[in-house]
PALOTOR-916043 format. One record per residue (C-alpha): residue number from 1; residue in three letters; chain; x, y, z negated. Coordinates in nm, 2 decimals. Layout:
PALOTOR-916043
<NUM,ALA,A,<X,Y,Z>>
...
//
This chain:
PALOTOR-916043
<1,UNK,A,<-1.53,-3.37,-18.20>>
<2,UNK,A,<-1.41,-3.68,-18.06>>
<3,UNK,A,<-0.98,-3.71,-18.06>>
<4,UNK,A,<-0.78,-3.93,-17.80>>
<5,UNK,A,<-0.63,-4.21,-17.97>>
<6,UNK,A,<-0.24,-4.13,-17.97>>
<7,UNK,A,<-0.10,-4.40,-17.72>>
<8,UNK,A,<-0.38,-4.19,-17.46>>
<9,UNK,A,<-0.24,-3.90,-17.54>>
<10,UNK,A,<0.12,-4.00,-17.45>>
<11,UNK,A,<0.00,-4.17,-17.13>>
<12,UNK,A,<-0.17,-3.82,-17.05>>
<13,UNK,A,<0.12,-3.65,-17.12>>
<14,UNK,A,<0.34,-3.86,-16.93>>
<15,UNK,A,<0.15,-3.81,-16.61>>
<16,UNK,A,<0.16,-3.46,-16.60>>
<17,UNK,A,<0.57,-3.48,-16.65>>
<18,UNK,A,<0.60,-3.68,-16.36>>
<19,UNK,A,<0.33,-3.49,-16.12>>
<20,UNK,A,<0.53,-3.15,-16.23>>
<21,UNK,A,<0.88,-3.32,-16.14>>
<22,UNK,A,<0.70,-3.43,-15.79>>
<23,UNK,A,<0.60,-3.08,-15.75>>
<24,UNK,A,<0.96,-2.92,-15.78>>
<25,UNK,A,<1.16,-3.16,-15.66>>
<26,UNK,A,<1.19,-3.10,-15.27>>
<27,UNK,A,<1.10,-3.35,-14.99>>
<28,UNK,A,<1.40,-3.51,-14.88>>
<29,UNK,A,<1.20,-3.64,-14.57>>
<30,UNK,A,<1.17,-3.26,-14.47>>
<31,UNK,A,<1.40,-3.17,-14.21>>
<32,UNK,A,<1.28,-2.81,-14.04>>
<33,UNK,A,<0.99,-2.59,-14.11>>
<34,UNK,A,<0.79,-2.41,-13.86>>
<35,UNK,A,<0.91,-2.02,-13.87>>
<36,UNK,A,<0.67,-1.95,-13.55>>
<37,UNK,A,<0.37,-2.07,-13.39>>
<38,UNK,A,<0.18,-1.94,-13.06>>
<39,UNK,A,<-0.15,-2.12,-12.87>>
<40,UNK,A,<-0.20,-2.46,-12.84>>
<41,UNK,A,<0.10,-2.64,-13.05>>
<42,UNK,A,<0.04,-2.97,-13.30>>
<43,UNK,A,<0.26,-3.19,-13.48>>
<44,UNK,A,<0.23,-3.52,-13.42>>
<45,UNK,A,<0.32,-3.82,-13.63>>
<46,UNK,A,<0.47,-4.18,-13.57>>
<47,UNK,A,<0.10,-4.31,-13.63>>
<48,UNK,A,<-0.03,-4.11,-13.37>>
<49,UNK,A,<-0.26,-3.87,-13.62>>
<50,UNK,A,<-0.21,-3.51,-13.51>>
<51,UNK,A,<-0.24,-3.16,-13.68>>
<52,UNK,A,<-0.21,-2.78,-13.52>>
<53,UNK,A,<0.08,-2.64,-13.59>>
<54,UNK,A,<0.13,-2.29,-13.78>>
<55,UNK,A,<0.40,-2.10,-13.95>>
<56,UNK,A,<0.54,-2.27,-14.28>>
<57,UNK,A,<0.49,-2.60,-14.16>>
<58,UNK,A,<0.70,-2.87,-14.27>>
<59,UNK,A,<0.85,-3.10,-13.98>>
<60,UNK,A,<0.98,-3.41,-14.06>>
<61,UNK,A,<1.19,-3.73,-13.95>>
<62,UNK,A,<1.04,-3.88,-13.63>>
<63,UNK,A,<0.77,-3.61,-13.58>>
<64,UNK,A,<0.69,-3.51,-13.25>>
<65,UNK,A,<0.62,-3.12,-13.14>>
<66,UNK,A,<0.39,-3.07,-12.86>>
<67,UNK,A,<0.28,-2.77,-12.69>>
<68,UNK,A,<0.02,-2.64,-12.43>>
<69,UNK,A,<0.02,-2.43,-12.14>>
<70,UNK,A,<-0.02,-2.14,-12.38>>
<71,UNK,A,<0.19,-2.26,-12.71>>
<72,UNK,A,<0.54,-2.18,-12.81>>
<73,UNK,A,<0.72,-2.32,-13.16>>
<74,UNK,A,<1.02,-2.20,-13.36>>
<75,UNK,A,<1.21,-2.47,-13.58>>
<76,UNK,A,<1.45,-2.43,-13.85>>
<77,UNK,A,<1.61,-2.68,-14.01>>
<78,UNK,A,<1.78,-2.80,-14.29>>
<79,UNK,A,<2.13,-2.71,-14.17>>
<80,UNK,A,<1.99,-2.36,-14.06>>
<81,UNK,A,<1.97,-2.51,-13.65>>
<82,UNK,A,<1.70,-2.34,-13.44>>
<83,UNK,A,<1.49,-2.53,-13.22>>
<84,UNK,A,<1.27,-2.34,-12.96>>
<85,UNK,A,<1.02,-2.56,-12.80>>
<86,UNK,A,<0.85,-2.38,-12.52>>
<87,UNK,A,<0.52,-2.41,-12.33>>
<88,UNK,A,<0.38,-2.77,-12.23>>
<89,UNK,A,<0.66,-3.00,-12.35>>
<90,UNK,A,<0.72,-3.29,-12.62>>
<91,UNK,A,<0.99,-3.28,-12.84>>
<92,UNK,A,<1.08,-3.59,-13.08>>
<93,UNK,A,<1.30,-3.54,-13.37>>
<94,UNK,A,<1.41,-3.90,-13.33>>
<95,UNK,A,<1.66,-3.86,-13.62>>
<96,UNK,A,<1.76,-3.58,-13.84>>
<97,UNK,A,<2.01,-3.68,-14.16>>
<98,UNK,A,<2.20,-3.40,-14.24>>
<99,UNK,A,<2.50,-3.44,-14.49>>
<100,UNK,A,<2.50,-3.14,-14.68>>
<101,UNK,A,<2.75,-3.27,-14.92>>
<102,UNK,A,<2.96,-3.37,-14.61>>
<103,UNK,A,<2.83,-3.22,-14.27>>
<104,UNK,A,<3.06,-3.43,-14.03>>
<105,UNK,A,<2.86,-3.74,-14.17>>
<106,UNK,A,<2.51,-3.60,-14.00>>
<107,UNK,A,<2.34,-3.78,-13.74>>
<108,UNK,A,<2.14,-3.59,-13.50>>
<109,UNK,A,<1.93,-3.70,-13.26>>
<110,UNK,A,<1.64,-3.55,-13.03>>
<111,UNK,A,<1.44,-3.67,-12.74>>
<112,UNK,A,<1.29,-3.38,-12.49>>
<113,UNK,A,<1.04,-3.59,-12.33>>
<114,UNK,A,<0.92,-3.31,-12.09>>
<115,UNK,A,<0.93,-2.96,-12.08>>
<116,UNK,A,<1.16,-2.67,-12.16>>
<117,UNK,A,<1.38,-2.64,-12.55>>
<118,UNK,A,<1.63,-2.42,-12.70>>
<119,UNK,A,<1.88,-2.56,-12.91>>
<120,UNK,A,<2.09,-2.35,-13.15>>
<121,UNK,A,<2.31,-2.56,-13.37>>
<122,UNK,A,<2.36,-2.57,-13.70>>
<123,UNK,A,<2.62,-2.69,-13.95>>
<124,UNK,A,<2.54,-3.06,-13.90>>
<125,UNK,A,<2.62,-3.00,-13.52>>
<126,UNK,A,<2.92,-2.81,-13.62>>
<127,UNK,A,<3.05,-3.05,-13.79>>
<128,UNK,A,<2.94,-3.41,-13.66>>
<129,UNK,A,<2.94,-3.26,-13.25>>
<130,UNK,A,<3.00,-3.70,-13.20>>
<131,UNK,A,<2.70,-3.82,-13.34>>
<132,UNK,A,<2.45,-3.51,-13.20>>
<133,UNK,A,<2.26,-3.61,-12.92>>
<134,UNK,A,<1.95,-3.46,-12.69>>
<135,UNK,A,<1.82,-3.72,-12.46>>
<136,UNK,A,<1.55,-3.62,-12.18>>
<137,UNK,A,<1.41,-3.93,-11.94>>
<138,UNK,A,<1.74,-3.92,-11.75>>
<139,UNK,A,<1.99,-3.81,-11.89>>
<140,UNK,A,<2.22,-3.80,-12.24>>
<141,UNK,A,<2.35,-3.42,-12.38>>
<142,UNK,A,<2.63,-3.39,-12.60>>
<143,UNK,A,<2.74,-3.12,-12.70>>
<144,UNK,A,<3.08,-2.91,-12.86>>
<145,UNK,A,<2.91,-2.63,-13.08>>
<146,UNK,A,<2.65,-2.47,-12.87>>
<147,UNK,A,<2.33,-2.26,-12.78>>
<148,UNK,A,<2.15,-2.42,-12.48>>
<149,UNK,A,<1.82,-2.44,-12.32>>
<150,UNK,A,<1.70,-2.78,-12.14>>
<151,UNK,A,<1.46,-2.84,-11.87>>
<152,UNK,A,<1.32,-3.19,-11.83>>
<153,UNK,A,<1.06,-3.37,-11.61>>
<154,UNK,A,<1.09,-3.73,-11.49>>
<155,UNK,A,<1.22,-3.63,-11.20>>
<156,UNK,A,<1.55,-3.38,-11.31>>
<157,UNK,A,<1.72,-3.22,-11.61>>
<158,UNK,A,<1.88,-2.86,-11.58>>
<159,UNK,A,<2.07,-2.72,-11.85>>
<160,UNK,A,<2.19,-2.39,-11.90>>
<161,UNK,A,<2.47,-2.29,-12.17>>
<162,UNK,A,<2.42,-1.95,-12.38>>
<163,UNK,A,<2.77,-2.02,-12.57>>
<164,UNK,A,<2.96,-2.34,-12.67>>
<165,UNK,A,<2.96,-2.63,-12.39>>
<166,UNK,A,<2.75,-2.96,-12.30>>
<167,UNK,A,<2.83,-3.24,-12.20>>
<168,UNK,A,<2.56,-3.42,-11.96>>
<169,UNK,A,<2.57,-3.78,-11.83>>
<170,UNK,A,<2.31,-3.97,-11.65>>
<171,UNK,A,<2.19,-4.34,-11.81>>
<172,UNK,A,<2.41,-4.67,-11.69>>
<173,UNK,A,<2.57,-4.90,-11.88>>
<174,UNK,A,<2.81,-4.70,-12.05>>
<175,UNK,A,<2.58,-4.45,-12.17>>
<176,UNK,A,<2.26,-4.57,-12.33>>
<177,UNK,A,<1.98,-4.38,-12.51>>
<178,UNK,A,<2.00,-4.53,-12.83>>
<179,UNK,A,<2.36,-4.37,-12.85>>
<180,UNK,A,<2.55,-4.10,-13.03>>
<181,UNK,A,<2.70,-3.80,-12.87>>
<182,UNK,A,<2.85,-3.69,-12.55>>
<183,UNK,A,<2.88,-4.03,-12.35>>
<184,UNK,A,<3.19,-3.94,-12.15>>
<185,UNK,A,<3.27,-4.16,-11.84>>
<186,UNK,A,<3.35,-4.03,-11.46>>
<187,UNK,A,<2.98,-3.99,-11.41>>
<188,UNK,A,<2.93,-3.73,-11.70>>
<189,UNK,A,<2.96,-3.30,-11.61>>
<190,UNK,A,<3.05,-3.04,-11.87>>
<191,UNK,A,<2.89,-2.70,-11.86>>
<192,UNK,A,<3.06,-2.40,-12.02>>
<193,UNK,A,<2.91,-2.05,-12.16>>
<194,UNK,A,<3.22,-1.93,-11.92>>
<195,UNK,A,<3.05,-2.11,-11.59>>
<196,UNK,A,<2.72,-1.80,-11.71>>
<197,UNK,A,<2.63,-1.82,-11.35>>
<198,UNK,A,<2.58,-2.17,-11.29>>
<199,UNK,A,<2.32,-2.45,-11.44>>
<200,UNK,A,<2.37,-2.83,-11.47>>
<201,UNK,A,<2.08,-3.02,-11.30>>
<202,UNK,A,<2.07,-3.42,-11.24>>
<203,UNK,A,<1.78,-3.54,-11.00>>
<204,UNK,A,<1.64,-3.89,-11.04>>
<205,UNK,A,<1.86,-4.12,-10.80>>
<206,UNK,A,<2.17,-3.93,-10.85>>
<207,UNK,A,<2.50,-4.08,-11.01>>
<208,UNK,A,<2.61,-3.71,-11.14>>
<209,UNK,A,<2.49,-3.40,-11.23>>
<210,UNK,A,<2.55,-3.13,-10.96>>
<211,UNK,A,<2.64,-2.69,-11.03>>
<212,UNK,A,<2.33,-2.48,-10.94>>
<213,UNK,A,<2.36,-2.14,-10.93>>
<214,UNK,A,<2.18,-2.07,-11.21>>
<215,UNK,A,<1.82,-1.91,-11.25>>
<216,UNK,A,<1.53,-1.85,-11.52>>
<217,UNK,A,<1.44,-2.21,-11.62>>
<218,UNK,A,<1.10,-2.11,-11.68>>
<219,UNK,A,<1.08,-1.93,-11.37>>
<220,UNK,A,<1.08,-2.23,-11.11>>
<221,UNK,A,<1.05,-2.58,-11.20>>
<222,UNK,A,<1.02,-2.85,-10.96>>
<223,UNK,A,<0.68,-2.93,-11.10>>
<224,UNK,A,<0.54,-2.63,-11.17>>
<225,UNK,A,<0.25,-2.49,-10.93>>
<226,UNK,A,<0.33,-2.11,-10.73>>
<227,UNK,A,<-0.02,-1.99,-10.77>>
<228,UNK,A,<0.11,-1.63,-10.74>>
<229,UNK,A,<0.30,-1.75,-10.35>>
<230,UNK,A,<-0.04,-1.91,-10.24>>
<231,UNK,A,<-0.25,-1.59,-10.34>>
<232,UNK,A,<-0.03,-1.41,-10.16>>
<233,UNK,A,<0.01,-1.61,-9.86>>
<234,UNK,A,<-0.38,-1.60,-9.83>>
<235,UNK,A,<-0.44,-1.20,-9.86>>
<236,UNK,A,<-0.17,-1.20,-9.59>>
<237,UNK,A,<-0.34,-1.45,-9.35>>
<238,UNK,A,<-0.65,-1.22,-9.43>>
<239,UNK,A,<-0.52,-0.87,-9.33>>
<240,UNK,A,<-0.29,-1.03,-9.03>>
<241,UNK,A,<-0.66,-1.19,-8.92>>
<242,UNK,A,<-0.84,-0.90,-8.99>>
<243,UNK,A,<-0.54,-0.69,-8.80>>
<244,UNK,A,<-0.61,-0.92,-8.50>>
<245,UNK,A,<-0.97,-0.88,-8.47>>
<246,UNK,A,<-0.95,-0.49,-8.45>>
<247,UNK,A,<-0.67,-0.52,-8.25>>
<248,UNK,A,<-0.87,-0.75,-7.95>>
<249,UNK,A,<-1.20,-0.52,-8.06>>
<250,UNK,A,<-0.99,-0.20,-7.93>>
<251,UNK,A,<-0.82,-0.36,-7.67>>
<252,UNK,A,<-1.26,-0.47,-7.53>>
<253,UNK,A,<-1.36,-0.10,-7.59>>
<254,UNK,A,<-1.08,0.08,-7.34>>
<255,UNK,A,<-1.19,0.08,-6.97>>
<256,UNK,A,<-0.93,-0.05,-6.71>>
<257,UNK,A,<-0.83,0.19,-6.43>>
<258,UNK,A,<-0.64,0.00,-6.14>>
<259,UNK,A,<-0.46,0.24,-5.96>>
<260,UNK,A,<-0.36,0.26,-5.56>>
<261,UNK,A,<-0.06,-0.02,-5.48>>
<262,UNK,A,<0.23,0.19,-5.34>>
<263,UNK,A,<0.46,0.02,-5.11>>
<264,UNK,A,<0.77,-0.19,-5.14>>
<265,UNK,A,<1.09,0.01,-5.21>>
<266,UNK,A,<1.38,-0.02,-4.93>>
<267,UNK,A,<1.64,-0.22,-5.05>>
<268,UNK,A,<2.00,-0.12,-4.96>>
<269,UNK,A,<2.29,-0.37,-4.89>>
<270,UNK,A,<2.50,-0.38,-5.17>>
<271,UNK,A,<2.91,-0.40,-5.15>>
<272,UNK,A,<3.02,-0.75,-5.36>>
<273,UNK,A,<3.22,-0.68,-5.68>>
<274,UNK,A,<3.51,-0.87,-5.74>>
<275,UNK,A,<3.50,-1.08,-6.08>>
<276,UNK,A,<3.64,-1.00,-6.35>>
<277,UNK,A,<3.91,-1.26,-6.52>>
<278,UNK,A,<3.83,-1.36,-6.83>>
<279,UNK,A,<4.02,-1.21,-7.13>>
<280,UNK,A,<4.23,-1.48,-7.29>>
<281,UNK,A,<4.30,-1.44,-7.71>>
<282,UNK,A,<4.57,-1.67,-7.81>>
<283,UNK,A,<4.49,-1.89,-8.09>>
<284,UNK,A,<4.71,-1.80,-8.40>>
<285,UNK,A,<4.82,-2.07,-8.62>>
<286,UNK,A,<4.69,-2.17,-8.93>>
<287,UNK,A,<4.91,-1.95,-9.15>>
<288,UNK,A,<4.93,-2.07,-9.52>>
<289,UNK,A,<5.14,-1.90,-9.76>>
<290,UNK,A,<5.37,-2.09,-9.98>>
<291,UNK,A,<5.45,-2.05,-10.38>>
<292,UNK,A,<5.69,-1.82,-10.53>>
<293,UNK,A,<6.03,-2.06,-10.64>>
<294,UNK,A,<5.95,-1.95,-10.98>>
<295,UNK,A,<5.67,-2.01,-11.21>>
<296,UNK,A,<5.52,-1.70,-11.35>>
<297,UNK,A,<5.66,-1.52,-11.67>>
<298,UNK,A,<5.32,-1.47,-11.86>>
<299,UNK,A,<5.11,-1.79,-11.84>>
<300,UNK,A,<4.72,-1.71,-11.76>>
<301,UNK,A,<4.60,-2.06,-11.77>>
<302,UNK,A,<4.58,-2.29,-12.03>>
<303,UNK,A,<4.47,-2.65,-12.08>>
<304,UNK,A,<4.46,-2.86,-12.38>>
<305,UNK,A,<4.23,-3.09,-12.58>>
<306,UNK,A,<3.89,-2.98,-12.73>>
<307,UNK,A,<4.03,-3.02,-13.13>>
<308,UNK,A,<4.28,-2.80,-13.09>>
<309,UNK,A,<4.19,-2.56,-12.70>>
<310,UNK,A,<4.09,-2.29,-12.89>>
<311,UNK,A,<4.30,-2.16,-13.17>>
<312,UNK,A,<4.58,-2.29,-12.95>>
<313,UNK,A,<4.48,-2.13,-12.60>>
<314,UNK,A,<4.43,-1.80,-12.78>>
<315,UNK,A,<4.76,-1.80,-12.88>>
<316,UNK,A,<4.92,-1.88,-12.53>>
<317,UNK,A,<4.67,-1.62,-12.33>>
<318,UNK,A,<4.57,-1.37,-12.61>>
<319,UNK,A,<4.25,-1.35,-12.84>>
<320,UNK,A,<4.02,-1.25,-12.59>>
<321,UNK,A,<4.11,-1.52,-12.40>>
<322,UNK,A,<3.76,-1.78,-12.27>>
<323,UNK,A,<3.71,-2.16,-12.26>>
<324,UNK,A,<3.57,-2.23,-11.87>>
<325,UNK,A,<3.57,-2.57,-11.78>>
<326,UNK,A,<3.65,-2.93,-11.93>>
<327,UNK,A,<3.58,-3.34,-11.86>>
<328,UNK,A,<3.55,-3.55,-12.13>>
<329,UNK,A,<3.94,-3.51,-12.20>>
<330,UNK,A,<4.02,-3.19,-12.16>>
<331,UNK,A,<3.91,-2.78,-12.20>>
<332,UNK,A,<4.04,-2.49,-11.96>>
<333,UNK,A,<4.12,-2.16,-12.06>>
<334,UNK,A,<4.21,-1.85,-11.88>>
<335,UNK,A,<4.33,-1.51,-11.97>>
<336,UNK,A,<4.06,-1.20,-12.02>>
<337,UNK,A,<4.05,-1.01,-11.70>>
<338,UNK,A,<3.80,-0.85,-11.43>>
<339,UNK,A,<3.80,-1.09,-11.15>>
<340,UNK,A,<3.98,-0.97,-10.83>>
<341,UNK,A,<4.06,-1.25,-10.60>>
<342,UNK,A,<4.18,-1.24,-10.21>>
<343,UNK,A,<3.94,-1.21,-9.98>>
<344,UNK,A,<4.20,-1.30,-9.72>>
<345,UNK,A,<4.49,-1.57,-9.64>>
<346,UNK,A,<4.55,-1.93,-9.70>>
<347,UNK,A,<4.85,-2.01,-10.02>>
<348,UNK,A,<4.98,-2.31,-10.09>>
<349,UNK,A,<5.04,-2.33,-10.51>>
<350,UNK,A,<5.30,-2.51,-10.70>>
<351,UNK,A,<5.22,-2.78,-10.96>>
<352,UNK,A,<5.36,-2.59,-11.30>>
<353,UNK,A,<5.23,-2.82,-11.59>>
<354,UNK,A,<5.04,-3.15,-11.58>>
<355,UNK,A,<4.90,-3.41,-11.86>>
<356,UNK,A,<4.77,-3.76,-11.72>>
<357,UNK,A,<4.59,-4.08,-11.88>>
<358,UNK,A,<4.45,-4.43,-11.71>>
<359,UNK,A,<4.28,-4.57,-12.00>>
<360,UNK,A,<4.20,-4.97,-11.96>>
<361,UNK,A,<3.99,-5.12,-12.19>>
<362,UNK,A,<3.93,-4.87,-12.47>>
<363,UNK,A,<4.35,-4.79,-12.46>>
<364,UNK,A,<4.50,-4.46,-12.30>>
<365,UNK,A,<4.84,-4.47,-12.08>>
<366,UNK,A,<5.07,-4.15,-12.06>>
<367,UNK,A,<5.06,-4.14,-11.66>>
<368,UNK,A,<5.34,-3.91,-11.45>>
<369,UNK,A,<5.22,-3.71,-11.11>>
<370,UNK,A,<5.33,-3.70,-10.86>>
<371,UNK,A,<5.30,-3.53,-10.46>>
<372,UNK,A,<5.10,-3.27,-10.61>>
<373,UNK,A,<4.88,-3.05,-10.33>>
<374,UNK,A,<4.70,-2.77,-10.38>>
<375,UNK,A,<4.58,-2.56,-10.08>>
<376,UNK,A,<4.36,-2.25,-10.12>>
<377,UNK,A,<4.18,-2.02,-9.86>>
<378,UNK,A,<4.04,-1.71,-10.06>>
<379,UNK,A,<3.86,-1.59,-9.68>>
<380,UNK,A,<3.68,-1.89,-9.71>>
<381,UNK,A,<3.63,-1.97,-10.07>>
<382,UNK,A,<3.75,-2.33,-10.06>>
<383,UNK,A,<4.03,-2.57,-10.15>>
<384,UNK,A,<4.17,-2.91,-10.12>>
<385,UNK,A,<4.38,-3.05,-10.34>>
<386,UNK,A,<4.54,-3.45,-10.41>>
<387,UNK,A,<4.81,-3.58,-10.63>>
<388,UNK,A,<4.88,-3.97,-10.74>>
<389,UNK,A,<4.86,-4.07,-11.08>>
<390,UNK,A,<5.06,-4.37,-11.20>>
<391,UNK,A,<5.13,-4.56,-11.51>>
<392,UNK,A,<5.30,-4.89,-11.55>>
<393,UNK,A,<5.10,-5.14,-11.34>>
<394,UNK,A,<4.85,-4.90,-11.15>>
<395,UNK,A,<4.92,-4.65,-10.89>>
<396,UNK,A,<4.60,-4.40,-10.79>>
<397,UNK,A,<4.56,-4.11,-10.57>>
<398,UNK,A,<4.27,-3.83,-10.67>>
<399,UNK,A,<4.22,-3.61,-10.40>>
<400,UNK,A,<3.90,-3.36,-10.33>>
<401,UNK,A,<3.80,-3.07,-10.16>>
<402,UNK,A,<3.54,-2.79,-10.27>>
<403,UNK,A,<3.48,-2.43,-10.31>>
<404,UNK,A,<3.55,-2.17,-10.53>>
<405,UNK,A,<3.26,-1.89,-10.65>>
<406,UNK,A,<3.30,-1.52,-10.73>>
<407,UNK,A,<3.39,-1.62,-11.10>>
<408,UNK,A,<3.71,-1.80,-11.03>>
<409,UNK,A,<3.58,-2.18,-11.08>>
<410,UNK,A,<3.66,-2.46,-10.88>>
<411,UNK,A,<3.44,-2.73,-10.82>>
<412,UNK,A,<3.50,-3.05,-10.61>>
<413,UNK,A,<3.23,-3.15,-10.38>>
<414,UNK,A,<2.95,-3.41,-10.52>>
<415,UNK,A,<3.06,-3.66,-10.21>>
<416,UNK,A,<3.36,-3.71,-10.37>>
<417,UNK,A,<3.34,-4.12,-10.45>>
<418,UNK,A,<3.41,-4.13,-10.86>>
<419,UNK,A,<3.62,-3.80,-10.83>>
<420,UNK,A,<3.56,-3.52,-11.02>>
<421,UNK,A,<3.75,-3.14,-11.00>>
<422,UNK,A,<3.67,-2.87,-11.21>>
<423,UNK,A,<3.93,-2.59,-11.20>>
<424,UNK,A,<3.95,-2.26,-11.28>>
<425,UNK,A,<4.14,-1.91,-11.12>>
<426,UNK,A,<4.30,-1.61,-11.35>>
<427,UNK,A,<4.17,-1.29,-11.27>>
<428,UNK,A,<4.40,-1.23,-10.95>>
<429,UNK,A,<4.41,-1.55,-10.81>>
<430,UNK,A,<4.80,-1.61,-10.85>>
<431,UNK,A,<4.77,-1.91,-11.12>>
<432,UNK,A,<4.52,-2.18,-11.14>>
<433,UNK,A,<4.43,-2.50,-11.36>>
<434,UNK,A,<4.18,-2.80,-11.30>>
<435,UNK,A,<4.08,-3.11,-11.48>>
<436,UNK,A,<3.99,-3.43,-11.30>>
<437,UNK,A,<3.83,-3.76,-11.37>>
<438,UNK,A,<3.88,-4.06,-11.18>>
<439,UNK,A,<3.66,-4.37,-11.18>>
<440,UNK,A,<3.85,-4.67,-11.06>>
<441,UNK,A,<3.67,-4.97,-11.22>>
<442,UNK,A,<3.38,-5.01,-11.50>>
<443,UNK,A,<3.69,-5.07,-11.72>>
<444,UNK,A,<3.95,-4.80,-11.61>>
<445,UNK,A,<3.94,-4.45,-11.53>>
<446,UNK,A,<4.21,-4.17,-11.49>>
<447,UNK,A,<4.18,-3.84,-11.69>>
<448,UNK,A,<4.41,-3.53,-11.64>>
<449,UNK,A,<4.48,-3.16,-11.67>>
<450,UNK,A,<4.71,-2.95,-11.44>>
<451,UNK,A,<4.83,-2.59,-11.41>>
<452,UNK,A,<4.95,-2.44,-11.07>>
<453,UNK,A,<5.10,-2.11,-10.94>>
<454,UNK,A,<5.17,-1.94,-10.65>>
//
């Protein structure tokens, strides 16, 4: 038998060390694997070469996952995040590098190019909420620890929030797609797990996302096709033509008996009635209630910054107490309650606690308040409201009107120029809070929190 020289036999044996250290040493380029699959569903890969998707899976850096009309994918990855990527859309994981040594060094990045995702995050969002970002073709998503689902076409976003918040901005020249995290700014709108009955949606053309009352995202998209509407709107035209032939087809068959004319009826002269006057209802003045002299003993609203709103709010309002709205700035909290408002009268509420900033240039100003308004009319489910903001060399006024829905949240009109309320009610409608955003230049903007009683 014919032996391998003994240099040959160390190469051979080298070889096989380093495939068997390949083979259990993990791919750091790995960032999910596939936990689901459904239909028509493929990875595809920065060169363009694609392969069908299945369960186990790996999914790495700048992948793409695409789906059909029939497919569906589940995502988990590295930092135990779930991504759902529903029927007929592109998702790119456009940059994935989780720390798990240090988690608030990841840098999280995803484009939804079209179609519908669910986003559960994981300890790299956690930790690193600044550098996690979700773009779509029109607008940026940040987030502050969050479950949310995302619609996209190239013509709106809509976001919905299961727990946590967003934060979504359109594109301009302070928020670009090749960023990190929430972009902030006057034009950006934060969506709450609190606000359950409303959805975020920015339409191409707009300047700022609007509130929708929220609905099934997969239900009805602006692009989707209502086959089921135009079946039905056809059987109906059927029967209601059907219907009309039988009914002229009956109408033909009965025969027409013209009975005998009988004469004209004798008119008597009638006496004349004197009119009536008119009843007069005096016009009652607008009657608005004024604040109580003294601000309440238990506080049920709460503002305060994101680092801090919880732990702190809880202790304020109580441990079942729930983040509602925000800005970029500031978070709202509100005691637990079941919602009771007036459905009746006009009050006027007092300014109890306030917290202002112009920032110019990167730097932030303390700011005072001052001729704080705030007018609300629970028959009508509206308010106005207006203070001025000043700081050493600038003098502002933010003033808006908008309405109030049956969960207690304000929200300022979308016509409001660079002005943004967002505002929230306790559970009887005695105390209120609202943040606003003011835009005044490219370079300086106003950013505040307030509390108010009645």
């Amino acid at each position: 038998m014919k032996l391998f020289p003994h240099n040959a036999m160390m190469a051979v044996a080298c070889v096989a060390m380093a495939v068997s250290a390949h083979a259990s040493t993990p791919d750091a380029s790995v960032v999910g694997t596939v936990t689901f699959a459904l239909g028509d569903a493929s990875l595809i890969q920065a060169d363009g070469s694609s392969t069908p998707l299945k369960r186990g899976n790996a999914v790495h850096q700048t992948d793409s996952v695409q789906t059909g009309v029939n497919g569906q994918v589940h995502v988990r990855m590295v930092d135990q995040a779930l991504v759902s990527v529903r029927p007929n859309s592109r998702l790119v994981i456009q940059d994935y590098r989780y720390d798990a040594q240090d988690p608030a060094k990841s840098i999280i990045r995803f484009s939804l190019e079209q179609g519908t995702m669910r986003s559960i995050t994981g300890a790299g969002g956690h930790a690193a909420k600044d550098q996690y970002r979700l773009n779509t073709p029109l607008a940026a998503i940040g987030i502050r620890g969050t479950d949310f689902t995302v619609a996209a076409t190239s013509l709106s976003t809509t976001v919905g929030v299961h727990s946590g918040a967003i934060e979504m901005t359109p594109y301009g020249a302070n928020c670009l797609q090749d960023g990190l995290g929430a972009c902030g700014g006057g034009s950006g709108s934060v969506l709450t797990a609190a606000m359950r009955d409303l959805q975020l949606q920015l339409a191409r053309g707009e300047g700022r996302p609007s509130y929708i009352p929220a609905t099934k995202l997969l239900d009805a998209l602006p692009d989707e096709p209502n086959a089921k509407r135009r079946e039905d709107t056809s059987v109906a035209g059927s029967a209601q033509t059907g219907a009309r032939t039988e009914a002229v087809a009956e109408v033909n068959a009965v025969k027409v008996v013209v009975a005998p004319v009988a004469p004209p009826p004798v008119v008597m002269p009638v006496a004349p009635v004197e009119p009536t006057p008119p009843v007069v209802i005096p016009v009652m003045p607008d009657v608005i209630v004024p604040p109580s002299a003294k601000p309440p003993a238990q506080v049920a609203v709460y503002w305060g910054r994101y680092e801090t709103l919880l732990a702190d709010g809880r202790k304020k309002l109580g441990n079942n107490a729930e983040v509602t709205v925000g800005n970029d700035t500031f978070g709202l909290m509100r005691a637990a309650g079941t919602m009771a408002l007036p459905t009746s009268e006009k009050f006027s509420f007092a300014l109890g606690g306030s917290e202002a900033y112009i920032i110019s240039g990167g730097k932030s100003v303390t700011a005072t308040i001052t001729d704080p308004r705030l007018t609300i009319d629970f028959a009508q489910r509206v308010f106005d409201t207006s203070l001025t903001v000043s700081a050493p060399g600038t003098t502002a006024a933010v003033a808006a009107q908008g309405t109030i829905n049956n969960s207690g949240f304000l929200y300022s009109n979308a016509g409001t120029p660079n002005t943004s309320v967002l505002g929230t009610l306790n559970a009887d409608g005695t105390q209120a809070g609202y943040v606003f955003s003011r835009d005044l230049s490219a370079d300086q903007r106003i950013r505040g929190a307030t509390t108010w009683y009645r």
